[in-house]
C-alpha positions in Angstrom: -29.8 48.0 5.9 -27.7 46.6 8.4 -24.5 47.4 8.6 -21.2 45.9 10.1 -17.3 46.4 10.4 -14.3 44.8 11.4 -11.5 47.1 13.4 -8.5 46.1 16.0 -9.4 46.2 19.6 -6.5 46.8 22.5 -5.7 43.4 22.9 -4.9 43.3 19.0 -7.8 41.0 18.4 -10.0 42.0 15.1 -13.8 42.8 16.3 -16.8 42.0 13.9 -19.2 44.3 15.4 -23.2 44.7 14.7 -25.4 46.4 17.5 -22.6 46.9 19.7 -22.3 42.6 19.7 -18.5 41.6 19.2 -17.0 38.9 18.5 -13.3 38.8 19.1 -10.5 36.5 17.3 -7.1 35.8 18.1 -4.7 38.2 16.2 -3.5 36.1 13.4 -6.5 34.1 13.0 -6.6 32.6 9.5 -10.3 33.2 9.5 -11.0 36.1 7.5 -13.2 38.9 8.5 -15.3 38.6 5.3 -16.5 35.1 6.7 -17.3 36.3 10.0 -19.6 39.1 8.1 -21.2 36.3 7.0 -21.7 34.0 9.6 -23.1 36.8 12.1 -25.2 38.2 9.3 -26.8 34.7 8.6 -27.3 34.7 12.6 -28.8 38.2 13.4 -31.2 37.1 10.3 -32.6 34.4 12.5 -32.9 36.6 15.1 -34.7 39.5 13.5 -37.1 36.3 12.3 -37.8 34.9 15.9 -38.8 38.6 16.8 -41.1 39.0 14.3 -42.9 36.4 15.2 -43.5 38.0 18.6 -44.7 41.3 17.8 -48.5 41.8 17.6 -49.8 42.5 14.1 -51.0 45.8 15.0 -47.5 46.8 15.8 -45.4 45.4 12.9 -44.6 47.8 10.1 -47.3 48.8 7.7 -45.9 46.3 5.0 -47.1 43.5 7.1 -49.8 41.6 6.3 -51.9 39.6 8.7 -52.4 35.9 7.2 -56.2 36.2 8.1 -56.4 39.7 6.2 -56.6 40.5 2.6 -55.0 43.8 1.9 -57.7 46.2 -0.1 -56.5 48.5 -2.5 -57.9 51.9 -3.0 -60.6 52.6 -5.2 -59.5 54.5 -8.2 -61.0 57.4 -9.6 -63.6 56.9 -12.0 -62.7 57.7 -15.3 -64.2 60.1 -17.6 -66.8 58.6 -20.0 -65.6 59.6 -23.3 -68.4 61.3 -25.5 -69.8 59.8 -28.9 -70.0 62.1 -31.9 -73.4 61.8 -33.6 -73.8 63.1 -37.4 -76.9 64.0 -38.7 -78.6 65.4 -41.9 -79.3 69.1 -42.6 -81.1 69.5 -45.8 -80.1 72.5 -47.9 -83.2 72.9 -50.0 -86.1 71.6 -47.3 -89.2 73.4 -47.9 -90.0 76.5 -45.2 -93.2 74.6 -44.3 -91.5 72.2 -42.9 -88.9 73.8 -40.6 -90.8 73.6 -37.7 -90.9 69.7 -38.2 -87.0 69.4 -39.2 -86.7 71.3 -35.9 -88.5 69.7 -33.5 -86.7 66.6 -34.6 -83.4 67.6 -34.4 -84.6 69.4 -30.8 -86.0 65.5 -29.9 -82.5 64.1 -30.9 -80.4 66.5 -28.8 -83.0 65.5 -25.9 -82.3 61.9 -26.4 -78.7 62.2 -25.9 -78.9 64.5 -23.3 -81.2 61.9 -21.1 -78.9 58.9 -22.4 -76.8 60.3 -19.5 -74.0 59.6 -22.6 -71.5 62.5 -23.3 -71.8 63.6 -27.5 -71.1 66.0 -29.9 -73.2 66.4 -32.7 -72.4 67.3 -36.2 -74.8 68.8 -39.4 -74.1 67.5 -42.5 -75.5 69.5 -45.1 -77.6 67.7 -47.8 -80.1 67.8 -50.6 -82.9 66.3 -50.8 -82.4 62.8 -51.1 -84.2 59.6 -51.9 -85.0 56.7 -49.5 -82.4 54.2 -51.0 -79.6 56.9 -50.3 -80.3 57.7 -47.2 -80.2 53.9 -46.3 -77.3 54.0 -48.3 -75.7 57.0 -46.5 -76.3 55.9 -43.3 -74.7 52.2 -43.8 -71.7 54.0 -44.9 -71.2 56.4 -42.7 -72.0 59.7 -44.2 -74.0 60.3 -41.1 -74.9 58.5 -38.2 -79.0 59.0 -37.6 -81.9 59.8 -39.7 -85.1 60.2 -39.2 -87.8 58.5 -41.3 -90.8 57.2 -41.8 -91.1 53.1 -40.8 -92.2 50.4 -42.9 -90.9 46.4 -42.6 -88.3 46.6 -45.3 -86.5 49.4 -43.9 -86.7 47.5 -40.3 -85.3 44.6 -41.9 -82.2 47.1 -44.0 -81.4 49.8 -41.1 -81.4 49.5 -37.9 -84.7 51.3 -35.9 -85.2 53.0 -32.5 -89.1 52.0 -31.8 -90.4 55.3 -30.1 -92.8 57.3 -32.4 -90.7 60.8 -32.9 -94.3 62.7 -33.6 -96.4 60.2 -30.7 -98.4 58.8 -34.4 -99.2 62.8 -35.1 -97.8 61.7 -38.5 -100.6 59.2 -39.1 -103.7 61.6 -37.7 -105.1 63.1 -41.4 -106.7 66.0 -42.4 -107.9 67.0 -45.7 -107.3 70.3 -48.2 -110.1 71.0 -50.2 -111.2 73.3 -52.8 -113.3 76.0 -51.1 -116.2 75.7 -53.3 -116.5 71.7 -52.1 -117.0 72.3 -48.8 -120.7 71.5 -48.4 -120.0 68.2 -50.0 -117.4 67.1 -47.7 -119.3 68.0 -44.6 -122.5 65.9 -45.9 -120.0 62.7 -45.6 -120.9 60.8 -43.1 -119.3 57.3 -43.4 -115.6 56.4 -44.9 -117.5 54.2 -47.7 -118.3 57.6 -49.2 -114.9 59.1 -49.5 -113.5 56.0 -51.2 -115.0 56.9 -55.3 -113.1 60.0 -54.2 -109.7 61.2 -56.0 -107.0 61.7 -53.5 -103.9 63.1 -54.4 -100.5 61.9 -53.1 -97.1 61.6 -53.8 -96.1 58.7 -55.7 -93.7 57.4 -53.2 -95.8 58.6 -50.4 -96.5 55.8 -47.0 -100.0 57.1 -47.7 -100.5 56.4 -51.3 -99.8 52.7 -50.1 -101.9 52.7 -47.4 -105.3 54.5 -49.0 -104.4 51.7 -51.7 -104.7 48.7 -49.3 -108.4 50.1 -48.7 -108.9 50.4 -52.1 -109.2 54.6 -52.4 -109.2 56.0 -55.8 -106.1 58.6 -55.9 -103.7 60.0 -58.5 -100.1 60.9 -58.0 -97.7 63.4 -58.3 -93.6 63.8 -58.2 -94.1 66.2 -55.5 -96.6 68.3 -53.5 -96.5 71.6 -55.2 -97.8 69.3 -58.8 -100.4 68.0 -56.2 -101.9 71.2 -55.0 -101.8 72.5 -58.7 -104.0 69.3 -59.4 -106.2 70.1 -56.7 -106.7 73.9 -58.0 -107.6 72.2 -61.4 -110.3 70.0 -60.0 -108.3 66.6 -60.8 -108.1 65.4 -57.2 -111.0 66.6 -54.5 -108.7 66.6 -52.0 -105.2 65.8 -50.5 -104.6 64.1 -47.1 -102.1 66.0 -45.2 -101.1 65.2 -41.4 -101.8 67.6 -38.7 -98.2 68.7 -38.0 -97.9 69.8 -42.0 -101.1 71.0 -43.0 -101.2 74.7 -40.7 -97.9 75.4 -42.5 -98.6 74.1 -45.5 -101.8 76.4 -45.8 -99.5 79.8 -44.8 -96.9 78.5 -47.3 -99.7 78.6 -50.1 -101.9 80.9 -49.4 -104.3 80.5 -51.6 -108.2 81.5 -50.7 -109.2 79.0 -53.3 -108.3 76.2 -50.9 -109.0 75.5 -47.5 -109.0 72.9 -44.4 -111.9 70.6 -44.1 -113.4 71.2 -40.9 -115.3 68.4 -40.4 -113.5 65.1 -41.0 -110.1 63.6 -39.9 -108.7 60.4 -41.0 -106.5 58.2 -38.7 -104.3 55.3 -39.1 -101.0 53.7 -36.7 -97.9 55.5 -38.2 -94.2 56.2 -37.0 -91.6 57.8 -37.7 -88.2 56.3 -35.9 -84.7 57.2 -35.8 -82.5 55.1 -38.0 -79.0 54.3 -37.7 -76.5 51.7 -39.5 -77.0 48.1 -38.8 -73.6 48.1 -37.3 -74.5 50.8 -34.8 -76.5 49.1 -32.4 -74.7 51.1 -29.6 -76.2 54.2 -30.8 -79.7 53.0 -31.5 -79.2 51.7 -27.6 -78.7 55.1 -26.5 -80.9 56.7 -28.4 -83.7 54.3 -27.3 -82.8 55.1 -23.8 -82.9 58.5 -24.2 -86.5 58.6 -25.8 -87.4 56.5 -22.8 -86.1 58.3 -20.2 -87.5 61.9 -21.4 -91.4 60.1 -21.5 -90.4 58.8 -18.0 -89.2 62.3 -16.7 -91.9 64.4 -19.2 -89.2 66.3 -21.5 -90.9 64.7 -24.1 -94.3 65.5 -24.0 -92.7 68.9 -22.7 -91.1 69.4 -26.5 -93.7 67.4 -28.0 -96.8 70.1 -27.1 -94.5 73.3 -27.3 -93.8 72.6 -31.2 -97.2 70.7 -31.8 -99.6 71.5 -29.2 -100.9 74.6 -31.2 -101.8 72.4 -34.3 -103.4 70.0 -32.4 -105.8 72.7 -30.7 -106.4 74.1 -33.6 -107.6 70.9 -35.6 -110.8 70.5 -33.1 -110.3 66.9 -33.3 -113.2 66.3 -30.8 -115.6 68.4 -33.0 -114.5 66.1 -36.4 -116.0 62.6 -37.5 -112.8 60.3 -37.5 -112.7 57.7 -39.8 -110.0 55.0 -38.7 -107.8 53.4 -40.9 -105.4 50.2 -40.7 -102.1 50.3 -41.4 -101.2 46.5 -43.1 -97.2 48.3 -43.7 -96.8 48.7 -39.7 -94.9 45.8 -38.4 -95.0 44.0 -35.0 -92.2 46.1 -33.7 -94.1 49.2 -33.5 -94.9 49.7 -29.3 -98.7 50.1 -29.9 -99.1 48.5 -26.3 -97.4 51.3 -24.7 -100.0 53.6 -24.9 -98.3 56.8 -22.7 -95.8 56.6 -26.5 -98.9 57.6 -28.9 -101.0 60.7 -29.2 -104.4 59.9 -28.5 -107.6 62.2 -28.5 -108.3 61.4 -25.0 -105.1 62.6 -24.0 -106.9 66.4 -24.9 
């Protein structure tokens, strides 16, 4: 700030002084000093002004700025990306066969957040076993964020679904428990015409009881698989069409020498099992899908994929079996059956 003062020189004039400038007024002057402040301040502005305009840009002060520059700010720093929190299901009472299955998929759903590149937490909700319409009805209201089930249209059409198969189709590739003493009969088959008279046993609620229907199979139901294998013991099914990634544990579980694998015959048909989340979460189902895609891109897939399944697939000789082929009329036109690196295939052996 500039500054300026007034004092009495020798020859009793008064002295506005700024820079060591004076002007000097008679002594008695009716002009007060206050206006002389303000005159000479109103001049040394114009002055300051005029030098401005003189000084090169590169030397005026850093507050300057050129008329043919834009001033550009600093970048800031990038903020933290704050992490989602992703509930899922834990069922309480879920059969031992089938922990290996409940944890690859909750191993696959870790996997597809991690290569989301999103930041999460998830959380286990503890559960019983539950019926399809609540678990849409769970998910829609928030109970938990993602489940994993098995696709059809009308759950497309109520949930929202992450198309990548979870088991690469594994779900869909059948084979069959038999009683022991049937054996001979089963490996005399030799087209799928002559399993259809047949009695398969399934669930009544079962994807597969639909499916073998569409191709007009004989089969009876059951409430649940333990009723099925007990009609199977009594000789009022021949056999039960389990997929490859349930029927090794499945046998252990029972252990019973009355009933075996079929060696010789597997059945196939297009099946998936997706991810499911509220229709209202499409953010999640986007990072999800991401995720899947980037762990088939980088291999973290098939990496998990083979080190919880690979065993069962060796083990089921598919290349020594006669595979009967199945379509699947319940399989809509979302499912990726053009991207062929998604689906377990037996060439891939």
């Amino acid at each position: 700030m500039t500054k300026y003062c007034c004092s009495e020189n020798q020859h009793g004039c008064r002295a506005s002084v700024k820079l060591g400038r004076a002007v000097y007024l008679p002594k008695g002057s009716r002009v007060s000093a206050l206006l002389v402040t303000l005159v000479l301040s109103f001049v040394s502005l114009l002055a300051e002004t005029a030098t401005a305009q003189t000084i090169p840009p590169s030397m005026r002060p850093s507050n300057t700025v050129s008329p043919s520059h834009t001033s550009t700010p600093k970048p800031k720093k990038a903020q933290t990306q704050q992490a989602i929190y992703v509930k899922y299901p834990s069922n309480l009472d879920s059969d031992a066969a089938y922990t290996q299955r409940t944890n690859y998929l909750v191993s696959l759903l870790h996997l597809a957040l991690e290569k989301s590149g999103t930041p999460f937490i998830t959380e286990a909700v503890p559960i019983e076993t539950l019926t399809a319409s609540r678990n849409k009805r769970y998910l829609i209201t928030g109970r938990y964020d993602v489940n994993w089930m098995h696709t059809n249209e009308e759950r497309e059409g109520n949930l929202q679904p992450v198309p990548v198969p979870l088991f690469k189709g594994l779900i869909g590739w059948r084979l069959l428990f038999v009683h022991r003493e049937n054996l001979d009969f089963f490996r005399k088959i030799t087209s799928i015409a002559e399993m259809k008279p047949l009695y398969a046993g399934h669930g009544h609620d079962w994807p597969d009881t639909y499916i073998f229907d569409a191709h007009k199979f004989n089969q009876k139901t059951a409430s649940n698989r333990d009723s099925l294998i007990q009609m199977l013991l009594r000789g009022r099914v021949d056999y039960l069409s389990r997929s490859i990634i349930e029927i090794w544990d499945e046998q252990i579980s029972f252990a019973n020498e009355k009933l075996t694998v079929e060696p010789s015959i597997a059945l196939y048909y297009p099946s998936a099992y997706y991810f499911f989340v509220s229709p209202s979460n499409k953010n999640l189902a986007d990072i999800l899908h991401t995720g899947l895609q980037n762990a088939h891109t980088d291999g973290s897939f098939n990496a998990l994929f083979h080190r919880f399944f690979g065993e069962a697939i060796r083990v089921a000789k598919l290349k020594q079996r006669k595979v009967y082929e199945l379509q699947n009329p319940y399989l809509s036109d979302l499912a990726p059956l053009d991207q062929k690196n998604l689906w377990f295939t037996i060439d891939t052996l």
